[in-house]
Structure formats: C-alpha cells, structure tokens
N, C-alpha and C positions, 0 to 999 in steps of 0.2 A: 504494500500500500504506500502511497505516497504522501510526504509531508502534510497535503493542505486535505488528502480523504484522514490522514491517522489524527492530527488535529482537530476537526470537525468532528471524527468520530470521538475522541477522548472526552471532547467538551461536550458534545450530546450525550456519552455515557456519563458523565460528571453532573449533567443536570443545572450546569452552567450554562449564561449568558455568554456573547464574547467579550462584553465590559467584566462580569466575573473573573471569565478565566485571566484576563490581561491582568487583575489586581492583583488575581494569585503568582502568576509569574511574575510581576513587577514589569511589567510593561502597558502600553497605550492599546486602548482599545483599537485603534489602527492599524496597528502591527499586525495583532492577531487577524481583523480584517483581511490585512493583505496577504497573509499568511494563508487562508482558506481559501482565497480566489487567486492563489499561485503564484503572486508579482514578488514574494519576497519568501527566501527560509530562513530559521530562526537560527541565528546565531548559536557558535559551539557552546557559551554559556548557556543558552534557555536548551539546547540540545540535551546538555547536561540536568537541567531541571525538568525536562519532558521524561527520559529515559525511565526513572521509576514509575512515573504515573502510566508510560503505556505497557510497562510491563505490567502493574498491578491491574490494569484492565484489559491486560490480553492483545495487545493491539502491537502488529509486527510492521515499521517501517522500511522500507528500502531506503538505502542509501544513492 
C-alpha cells in the first residue's frame, strides 16, 4: 500500500479527523492533507512516528 492509501487508512482506523491526526503527529492539518492526495510524503521523522501506529493497526507500506 502506498503512503497517502496507508495514511488514510490509519487515520480512518484511528477514528481521527485529519486536523486530529496532524495534532497527534505534531504537524499542520495541511501536510496530512497533502499527504493523502499524494503531493507530499512525510518526512523520515513523522516516518519514524507513523511506523508503530501502522504496525499496531496492521497496515503494510511500501517503500
């Protein structure tokens, strides 16, 4: 799966907004935004903050 389906789907299983998820990662509800509609991937920091939440929800990225 790819960045902006494994994002979308984490923050749909999480039951999060994308203003939520942004607060939880510490970033702009924008980012996340453009993150789901593809224009942008998150940096290796929020990579590093992504990695346990899509493993606790099952969810496999491609690199």
């Amino acid at each position: 799966m790819t960045y902006p389906e494994a994002i979308k789907k984490l923050r749909n299983k999480m039951l999060l907004t994308q203003t939520e998820f942004a607060e939880l990662l510490g970033v702009k509800f924008g980012t996340v935004n453009r993150w789901e509609a593809g224009e942008y991937e998150p940096t290796m920091k929020t990579k590093r903050k992504l990695a346990p939440l899509f493993e606790k929800y099952d969810i496999e990225v491609e690199e």
